[in-house]
PyMOL Python script that loads the backbone (N, CA, C, O; Angstrom):
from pymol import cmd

cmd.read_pdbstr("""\
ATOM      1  N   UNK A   1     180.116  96.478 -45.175  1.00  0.00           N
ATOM      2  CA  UNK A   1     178.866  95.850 -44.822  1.00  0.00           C
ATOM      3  C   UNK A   1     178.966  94.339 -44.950  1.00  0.00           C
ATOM      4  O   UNK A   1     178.355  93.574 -44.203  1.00  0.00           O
ATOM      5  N   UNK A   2     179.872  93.895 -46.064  1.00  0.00           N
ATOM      6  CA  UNK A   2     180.054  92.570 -45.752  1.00  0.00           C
ATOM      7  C   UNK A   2     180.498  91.933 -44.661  1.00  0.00           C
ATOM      8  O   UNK A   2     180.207  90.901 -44.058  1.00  0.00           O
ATOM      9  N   UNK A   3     181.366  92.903 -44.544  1.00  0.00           N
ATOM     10  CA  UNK A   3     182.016  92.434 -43.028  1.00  0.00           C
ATOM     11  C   UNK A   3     181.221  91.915 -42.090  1.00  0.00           C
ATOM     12  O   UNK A   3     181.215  90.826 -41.515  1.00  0.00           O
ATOM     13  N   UNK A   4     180.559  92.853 -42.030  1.00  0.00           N
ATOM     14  CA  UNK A   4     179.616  93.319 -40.615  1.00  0.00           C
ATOM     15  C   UNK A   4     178.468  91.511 -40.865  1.00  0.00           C
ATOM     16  O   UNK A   4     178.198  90.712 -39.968  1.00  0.00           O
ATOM     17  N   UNK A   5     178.171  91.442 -41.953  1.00  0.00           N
ATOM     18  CA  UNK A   5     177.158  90.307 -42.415  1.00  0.00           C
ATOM     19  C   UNK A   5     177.946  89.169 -41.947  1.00  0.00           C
ATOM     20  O   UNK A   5     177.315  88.216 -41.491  1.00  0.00           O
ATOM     21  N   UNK A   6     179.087  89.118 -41.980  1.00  0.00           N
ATOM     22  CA  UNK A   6     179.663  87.954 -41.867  1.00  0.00           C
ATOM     23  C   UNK A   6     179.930  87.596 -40.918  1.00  0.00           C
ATOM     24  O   UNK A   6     179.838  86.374 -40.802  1.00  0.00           O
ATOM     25  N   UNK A   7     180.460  88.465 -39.550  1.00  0.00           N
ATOM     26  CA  UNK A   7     180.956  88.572 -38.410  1.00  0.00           C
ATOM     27  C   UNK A   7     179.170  88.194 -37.704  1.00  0.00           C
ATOM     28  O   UNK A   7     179.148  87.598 -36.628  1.00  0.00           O
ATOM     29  N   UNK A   8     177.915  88.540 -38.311  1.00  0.00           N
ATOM     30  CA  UNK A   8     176.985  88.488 -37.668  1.00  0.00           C
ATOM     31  C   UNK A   8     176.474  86.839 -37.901  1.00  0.00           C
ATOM     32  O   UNK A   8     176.017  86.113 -37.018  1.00  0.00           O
ATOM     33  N   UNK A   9     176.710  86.442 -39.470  1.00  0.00           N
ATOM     34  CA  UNK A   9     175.943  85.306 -39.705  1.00  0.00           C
ATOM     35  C   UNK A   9     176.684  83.627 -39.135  1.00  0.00           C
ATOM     36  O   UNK A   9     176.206  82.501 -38.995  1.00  0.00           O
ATOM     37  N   UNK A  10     178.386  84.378 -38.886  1.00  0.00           N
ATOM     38  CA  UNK A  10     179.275  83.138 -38.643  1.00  0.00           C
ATOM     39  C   UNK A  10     179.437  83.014 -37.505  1.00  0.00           C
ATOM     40  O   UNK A  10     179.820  82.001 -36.919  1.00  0.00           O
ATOM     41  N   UNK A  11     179.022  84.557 -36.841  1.00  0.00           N
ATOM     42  CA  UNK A  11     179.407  84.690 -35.567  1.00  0.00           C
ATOM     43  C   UNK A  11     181.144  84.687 -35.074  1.00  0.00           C
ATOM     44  O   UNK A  11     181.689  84.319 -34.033  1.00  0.00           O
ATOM     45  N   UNK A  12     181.541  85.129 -36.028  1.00  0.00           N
ATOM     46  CA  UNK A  12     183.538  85.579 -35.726  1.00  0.00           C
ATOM     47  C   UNK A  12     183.477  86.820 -35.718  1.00  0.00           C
ATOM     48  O   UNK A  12     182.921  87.360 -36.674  1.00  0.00           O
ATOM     49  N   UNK A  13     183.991  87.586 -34.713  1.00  0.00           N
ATOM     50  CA  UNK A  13     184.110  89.288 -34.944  1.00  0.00           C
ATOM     51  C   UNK A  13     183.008  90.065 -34.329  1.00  0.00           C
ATOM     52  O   UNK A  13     182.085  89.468 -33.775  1.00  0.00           O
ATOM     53  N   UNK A  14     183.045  91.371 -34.391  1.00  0.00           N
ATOM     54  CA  UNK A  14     182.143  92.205 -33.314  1.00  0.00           C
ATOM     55  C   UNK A  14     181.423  92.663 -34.689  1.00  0.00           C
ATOM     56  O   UNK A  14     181.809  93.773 -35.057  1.00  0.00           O
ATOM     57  N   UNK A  15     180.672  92.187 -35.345  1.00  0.00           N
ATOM     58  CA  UNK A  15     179.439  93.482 -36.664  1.00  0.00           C
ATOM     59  C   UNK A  15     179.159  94.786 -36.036  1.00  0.00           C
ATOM     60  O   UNK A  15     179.079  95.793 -36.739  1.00  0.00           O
ATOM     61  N   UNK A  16     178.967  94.846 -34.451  1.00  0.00           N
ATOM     62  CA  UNK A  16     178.726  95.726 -34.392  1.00  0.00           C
ATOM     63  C   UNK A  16     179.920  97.424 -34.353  1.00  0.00           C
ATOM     64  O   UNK A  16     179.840  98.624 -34.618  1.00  0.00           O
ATOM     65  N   UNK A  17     180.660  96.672 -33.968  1.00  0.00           N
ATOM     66  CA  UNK A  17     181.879  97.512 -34.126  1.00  0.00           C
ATOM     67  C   UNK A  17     182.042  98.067 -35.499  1.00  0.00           C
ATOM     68  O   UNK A  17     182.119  99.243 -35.852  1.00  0.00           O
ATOM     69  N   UNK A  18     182.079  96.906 -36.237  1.00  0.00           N
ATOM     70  CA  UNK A  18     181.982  96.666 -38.021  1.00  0.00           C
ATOM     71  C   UNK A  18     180.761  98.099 -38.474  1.00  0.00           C
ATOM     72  O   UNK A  18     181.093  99.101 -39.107  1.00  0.00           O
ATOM     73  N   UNK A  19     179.690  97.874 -38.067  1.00  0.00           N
ATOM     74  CA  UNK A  19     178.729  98.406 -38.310  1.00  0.00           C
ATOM     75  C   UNK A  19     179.132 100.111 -38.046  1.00  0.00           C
ATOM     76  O   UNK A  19     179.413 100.860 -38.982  1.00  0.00           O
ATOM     77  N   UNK A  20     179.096 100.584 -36.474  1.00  0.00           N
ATOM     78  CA  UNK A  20     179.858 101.737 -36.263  1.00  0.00           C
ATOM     79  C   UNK A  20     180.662 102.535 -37.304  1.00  0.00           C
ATOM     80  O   UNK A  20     180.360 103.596 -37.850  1.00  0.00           O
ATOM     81  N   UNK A  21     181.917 101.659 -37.468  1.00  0.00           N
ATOM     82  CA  UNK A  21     182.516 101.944 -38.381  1.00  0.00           C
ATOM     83  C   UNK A  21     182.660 102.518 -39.613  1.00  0.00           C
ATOM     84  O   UNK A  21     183.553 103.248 -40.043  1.00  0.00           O
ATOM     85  N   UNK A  22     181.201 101.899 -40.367  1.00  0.00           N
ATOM     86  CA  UNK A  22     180.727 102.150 -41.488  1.00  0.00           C
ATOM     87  C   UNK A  22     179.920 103.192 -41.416  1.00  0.00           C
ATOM     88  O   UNK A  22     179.997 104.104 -42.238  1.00  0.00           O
ATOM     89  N   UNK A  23     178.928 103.187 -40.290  1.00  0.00           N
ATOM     90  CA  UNK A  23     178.442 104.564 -40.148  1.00  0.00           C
ATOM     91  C   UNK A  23     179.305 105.668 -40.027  1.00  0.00           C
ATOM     92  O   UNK A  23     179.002 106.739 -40.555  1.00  0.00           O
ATOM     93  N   UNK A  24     180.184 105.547 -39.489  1.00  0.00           N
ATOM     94  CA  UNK A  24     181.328 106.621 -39.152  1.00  0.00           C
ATOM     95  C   UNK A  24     181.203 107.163 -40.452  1.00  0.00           C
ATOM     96  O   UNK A  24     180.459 108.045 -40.882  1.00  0.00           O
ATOM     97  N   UNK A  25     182.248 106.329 -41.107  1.00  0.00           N
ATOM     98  CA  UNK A  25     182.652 106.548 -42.631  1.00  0.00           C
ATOM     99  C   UNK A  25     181.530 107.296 -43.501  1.00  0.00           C
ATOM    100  O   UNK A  25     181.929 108.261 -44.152  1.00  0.00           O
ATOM    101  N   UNK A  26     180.389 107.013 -43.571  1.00  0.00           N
ATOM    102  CA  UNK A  26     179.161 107.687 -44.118  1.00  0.00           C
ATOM    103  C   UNK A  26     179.603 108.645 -43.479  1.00  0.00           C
ATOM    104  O   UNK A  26     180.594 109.290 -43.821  1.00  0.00           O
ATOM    105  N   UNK A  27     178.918 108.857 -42.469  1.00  0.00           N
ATOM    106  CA  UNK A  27     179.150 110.719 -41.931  1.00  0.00           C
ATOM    107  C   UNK A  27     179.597 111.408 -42.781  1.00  0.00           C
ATOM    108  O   UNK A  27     179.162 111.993 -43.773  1.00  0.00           O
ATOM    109  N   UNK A  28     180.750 111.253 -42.178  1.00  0.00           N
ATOM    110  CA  UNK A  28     182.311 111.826 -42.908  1.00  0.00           C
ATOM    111  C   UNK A  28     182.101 112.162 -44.368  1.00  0.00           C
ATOM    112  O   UNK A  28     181.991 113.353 -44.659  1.00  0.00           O
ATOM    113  N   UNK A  29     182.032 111.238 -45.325  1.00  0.00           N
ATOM    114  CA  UNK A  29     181.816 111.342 -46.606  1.00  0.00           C
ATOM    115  C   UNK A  29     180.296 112.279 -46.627  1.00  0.00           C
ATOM    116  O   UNK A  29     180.403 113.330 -47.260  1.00  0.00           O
ATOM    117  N   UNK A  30     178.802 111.991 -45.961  1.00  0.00           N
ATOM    118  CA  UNK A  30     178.392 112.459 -46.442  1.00  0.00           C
ATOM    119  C   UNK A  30     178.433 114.435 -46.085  1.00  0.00           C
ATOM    120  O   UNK A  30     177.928 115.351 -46.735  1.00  0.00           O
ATOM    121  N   UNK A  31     179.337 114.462 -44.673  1.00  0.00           N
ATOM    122  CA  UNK A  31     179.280 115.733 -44.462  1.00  0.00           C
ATOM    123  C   UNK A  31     180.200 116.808 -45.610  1.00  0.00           C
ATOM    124  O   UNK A  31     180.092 118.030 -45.710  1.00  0.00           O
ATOM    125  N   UNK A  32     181.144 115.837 -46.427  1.00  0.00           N
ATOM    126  CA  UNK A  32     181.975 116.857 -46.886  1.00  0.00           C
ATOM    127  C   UNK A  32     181.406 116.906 -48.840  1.00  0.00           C
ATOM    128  O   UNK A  32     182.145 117.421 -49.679  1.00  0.00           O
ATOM    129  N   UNK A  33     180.372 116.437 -49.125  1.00  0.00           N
ATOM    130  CA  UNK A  33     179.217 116.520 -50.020  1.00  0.00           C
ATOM    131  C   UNK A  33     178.609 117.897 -49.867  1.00  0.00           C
ATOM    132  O   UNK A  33     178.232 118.469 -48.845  1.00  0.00           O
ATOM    133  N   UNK A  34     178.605 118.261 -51.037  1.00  0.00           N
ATOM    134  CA  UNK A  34     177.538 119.301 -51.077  1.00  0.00           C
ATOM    135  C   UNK A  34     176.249 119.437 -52.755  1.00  0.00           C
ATOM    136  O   UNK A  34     176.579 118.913 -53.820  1.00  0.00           O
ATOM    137  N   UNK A  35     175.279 119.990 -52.638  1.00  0.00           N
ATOM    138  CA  UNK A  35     174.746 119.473 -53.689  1.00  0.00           C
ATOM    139  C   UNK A  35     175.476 119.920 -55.143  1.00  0.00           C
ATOM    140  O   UNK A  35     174.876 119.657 -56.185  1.00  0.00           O
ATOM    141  N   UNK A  36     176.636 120.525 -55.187  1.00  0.00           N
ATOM    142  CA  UNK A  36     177.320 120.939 -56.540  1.00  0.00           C
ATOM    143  C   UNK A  36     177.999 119.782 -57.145  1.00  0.00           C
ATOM    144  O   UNK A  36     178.258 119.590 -58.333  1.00  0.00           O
ATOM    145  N   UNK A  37     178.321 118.809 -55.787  1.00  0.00           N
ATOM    146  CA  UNK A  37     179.318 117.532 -56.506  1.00  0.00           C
ATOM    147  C   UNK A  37     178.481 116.407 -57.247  1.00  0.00           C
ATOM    148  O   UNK A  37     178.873 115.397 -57.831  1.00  0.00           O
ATOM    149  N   UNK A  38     177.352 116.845 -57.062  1.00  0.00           N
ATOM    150  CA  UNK A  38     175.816 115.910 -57.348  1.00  0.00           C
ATOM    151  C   UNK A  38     175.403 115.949 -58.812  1.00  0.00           C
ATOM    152  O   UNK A  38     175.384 114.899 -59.452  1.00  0.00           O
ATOM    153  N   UNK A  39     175.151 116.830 -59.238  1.00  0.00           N
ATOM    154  CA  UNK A  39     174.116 117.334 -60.134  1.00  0.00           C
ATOM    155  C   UNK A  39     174.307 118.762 -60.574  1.00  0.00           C
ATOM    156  O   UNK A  39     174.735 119.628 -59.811  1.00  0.00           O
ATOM    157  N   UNK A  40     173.976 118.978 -61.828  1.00  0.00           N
ATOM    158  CA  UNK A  40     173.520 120.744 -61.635  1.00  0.00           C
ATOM    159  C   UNK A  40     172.450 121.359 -61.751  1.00  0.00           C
ATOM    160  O   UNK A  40     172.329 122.540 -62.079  1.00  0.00           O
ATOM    161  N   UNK A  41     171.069 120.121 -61.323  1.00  0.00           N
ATOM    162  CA  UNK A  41     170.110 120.546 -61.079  1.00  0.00           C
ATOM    163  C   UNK A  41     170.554 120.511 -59.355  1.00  0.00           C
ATOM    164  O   UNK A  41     171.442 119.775 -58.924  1.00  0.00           O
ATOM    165  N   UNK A  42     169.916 121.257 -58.682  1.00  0.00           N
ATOM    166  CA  UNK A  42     169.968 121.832 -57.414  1.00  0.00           C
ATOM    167  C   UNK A  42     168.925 120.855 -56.818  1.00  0.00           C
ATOM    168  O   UNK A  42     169.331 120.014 -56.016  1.00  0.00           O
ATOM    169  N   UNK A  43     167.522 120.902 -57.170  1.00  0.00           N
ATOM    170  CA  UNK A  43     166.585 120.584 -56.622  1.00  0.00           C
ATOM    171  C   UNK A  43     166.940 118.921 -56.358  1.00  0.00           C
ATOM    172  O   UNK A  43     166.656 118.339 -55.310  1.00  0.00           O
ATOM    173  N   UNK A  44     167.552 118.348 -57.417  1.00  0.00           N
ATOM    174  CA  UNK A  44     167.721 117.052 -57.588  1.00  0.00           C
ATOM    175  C   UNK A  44     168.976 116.688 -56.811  1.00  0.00           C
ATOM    176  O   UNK A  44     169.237 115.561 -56.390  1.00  0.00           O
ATOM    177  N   UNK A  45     169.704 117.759 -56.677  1.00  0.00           N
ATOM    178  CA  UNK A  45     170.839 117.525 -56.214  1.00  0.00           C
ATOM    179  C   UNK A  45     170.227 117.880 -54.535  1.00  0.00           C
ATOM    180  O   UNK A  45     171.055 117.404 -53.757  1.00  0.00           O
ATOM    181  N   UNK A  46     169.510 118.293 -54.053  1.00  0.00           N
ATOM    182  CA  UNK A  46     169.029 118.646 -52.299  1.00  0.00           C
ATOM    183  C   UNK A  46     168.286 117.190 -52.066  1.00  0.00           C
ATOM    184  O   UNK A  46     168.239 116.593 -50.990  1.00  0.00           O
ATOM    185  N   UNK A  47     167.783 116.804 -53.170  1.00  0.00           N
ATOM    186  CA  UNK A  47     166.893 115.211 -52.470  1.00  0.00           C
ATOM    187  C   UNK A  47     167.727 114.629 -52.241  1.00  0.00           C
ATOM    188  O   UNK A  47     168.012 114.374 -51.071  1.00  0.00           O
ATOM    189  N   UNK A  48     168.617 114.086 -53.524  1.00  0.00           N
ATOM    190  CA  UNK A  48     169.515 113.252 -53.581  1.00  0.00           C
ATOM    191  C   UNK A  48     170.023 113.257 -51.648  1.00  0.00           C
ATOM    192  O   UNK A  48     169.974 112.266 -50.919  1.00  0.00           O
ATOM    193  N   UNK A  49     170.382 114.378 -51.318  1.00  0.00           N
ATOM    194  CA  UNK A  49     171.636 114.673 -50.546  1.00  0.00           C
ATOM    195  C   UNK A  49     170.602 114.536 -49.045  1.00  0.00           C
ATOM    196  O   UNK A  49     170.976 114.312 -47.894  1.00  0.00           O
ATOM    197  N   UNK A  50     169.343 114.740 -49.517  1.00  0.00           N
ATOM    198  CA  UNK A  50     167.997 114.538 -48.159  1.00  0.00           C
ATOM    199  C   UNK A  50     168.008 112.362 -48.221  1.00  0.00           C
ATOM    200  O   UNK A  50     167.826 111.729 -47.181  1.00  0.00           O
ATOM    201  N   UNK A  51     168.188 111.824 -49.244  1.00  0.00           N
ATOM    202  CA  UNK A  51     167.295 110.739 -49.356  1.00  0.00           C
ATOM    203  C   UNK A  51     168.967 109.426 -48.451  1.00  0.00           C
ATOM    204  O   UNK A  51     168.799 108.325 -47.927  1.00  0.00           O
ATOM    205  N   UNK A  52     170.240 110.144 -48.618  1.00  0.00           N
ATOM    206  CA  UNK A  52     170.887 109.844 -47.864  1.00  0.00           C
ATOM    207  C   UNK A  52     171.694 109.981 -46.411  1.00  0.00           C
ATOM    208  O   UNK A  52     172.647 109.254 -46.133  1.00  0.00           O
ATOM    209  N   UNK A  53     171.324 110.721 -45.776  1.00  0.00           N
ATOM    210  CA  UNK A  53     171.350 111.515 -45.042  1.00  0.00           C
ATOM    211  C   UNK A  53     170.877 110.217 -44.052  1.00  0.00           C
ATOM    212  O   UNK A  53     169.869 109.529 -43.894  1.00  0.00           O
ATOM    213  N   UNK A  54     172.756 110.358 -43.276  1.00  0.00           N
ATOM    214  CA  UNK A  54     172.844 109.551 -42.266  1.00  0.00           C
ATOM    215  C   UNK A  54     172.081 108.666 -41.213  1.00  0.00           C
ATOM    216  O   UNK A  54     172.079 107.478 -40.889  1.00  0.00           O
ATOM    217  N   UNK A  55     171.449 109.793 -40.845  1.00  0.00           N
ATOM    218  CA  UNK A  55     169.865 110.106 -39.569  1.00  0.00           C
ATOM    219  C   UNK A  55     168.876 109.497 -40.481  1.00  0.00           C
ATOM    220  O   UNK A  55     168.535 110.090 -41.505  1.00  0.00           O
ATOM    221  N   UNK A  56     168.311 108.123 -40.099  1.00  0.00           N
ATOM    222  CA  UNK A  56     167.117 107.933 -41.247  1.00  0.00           C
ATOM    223  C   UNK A  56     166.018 108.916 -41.019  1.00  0.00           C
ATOM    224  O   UNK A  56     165.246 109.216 -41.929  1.00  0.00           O
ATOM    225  N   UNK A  57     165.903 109.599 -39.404  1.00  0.00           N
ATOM    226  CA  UNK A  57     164.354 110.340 -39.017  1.00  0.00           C
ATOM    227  C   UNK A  57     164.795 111.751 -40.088  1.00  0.00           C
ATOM    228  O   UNK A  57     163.903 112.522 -40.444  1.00  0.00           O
ATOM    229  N   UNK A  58     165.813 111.900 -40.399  1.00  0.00           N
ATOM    230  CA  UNK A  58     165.569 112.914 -41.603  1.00  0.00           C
ATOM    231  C   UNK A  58     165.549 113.050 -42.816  1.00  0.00           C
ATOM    232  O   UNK A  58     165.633 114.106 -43.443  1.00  0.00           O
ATOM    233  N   UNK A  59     165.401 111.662 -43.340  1.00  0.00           N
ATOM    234  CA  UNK A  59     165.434 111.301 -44.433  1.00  0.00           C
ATOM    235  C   UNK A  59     164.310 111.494 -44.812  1.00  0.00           C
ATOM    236  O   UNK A  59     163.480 111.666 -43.920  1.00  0.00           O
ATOM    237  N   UNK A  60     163.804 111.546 -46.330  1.00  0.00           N
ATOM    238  CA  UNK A  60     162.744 111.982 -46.678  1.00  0.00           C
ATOM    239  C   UNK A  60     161.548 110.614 -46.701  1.00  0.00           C
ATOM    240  O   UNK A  60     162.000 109.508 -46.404  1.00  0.00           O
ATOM    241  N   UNK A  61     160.164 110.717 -47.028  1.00  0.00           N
ATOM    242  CA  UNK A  61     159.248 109.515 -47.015  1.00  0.00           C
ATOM    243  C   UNK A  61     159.417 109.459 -48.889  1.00  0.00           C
ATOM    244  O   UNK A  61     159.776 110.365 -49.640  1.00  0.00           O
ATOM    245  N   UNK A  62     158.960 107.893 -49.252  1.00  0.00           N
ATOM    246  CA  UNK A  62     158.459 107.950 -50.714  1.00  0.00           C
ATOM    247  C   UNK A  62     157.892 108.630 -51.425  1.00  0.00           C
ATOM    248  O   UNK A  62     158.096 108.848 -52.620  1.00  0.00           O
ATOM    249  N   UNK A  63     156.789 109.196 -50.445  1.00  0.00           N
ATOM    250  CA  UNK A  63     155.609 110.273 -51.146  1.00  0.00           C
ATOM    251  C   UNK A  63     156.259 111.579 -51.242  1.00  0.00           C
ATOM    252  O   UNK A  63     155.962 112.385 -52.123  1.00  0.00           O
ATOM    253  N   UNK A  64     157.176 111.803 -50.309  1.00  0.00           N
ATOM    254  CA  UNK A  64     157.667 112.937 -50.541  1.00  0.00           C
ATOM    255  C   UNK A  64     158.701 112.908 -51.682  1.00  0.00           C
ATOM    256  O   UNK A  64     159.008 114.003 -52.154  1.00  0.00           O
ATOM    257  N   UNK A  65     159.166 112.021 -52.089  1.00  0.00           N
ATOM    258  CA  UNK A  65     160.329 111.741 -53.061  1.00  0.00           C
ATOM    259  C   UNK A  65     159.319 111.956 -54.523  1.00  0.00           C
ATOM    260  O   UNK A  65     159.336 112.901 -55.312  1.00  0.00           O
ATOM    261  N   UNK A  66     158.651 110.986 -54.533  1.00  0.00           N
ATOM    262  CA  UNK A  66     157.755 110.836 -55.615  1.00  0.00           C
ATOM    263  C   UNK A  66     157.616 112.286 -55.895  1.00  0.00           C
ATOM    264  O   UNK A  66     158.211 112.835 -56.823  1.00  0.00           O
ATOM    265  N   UNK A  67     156.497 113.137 -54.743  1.00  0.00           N
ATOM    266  CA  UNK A  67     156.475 114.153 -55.247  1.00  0.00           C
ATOM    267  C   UNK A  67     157.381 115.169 -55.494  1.00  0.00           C
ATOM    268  O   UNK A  67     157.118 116.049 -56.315  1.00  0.00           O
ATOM    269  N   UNK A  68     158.346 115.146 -54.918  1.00  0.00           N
ATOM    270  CA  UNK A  68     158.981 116.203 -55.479  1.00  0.00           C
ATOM    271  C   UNK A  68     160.475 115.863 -56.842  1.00  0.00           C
ATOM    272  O   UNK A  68     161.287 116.718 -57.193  1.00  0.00           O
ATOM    273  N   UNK A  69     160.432 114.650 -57.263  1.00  0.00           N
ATOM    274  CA  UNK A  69     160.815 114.095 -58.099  1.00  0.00           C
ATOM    275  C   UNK A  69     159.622 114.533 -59.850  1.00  0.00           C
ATOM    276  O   UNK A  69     160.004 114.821 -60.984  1.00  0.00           O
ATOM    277  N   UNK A  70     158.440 114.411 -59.386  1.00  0.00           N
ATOM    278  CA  UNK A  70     157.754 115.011 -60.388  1.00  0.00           C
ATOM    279  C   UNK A  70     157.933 116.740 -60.751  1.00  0.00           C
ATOM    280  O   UNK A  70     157.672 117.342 -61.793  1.00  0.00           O
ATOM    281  N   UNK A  71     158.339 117.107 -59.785  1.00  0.00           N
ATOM    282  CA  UNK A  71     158.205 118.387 -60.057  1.00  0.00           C
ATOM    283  C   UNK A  71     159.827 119.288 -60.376  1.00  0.00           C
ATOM    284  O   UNK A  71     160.070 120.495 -60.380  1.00  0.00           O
ATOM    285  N   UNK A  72     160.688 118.122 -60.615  1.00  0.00           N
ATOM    286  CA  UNK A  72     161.819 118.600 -60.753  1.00  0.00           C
ATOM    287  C   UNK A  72     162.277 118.450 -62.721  1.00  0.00           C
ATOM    288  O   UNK A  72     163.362 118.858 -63.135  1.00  0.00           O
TER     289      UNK A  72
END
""", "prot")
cmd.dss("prot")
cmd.show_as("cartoon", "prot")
cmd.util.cbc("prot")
cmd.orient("prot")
């Protein structure tokens, strides 16, 4: 991500390529995650694994965190 900041703010380099990249890398890492490497609470370990989750439209809202952070 520095990269990507730098290539954007100096204007040397493609960020966006940079950027790609890094998303790539997320994927990857977050597809081969599962909630056991997390936690051994489960519940805590499914947000966790919801609140990063590549796709922001499936990421969870605050309120939903909040609440189900209370109830864990």
């Amino acid at each position: 991500m520095n990269q990507a900041f730098d290539e954007y703010a100096y204007g040397k380099g493609n960020y966006v390529k940079t950027l790609d990249e890094a998303y790539n890398m997320h994927k990857q890492f977050y597809s081969s995650f599962s909630a056991r490497d997390i936690s051994s609470n489960n519940e805590l370990s499914r947000l966790i694994l919801e609140m990063v989750n590549p796709d922001p439209y499936k990421r969870p809202s605050a309120e939903y965190i909040e609440k189900n952070m209370s109830n864990i």
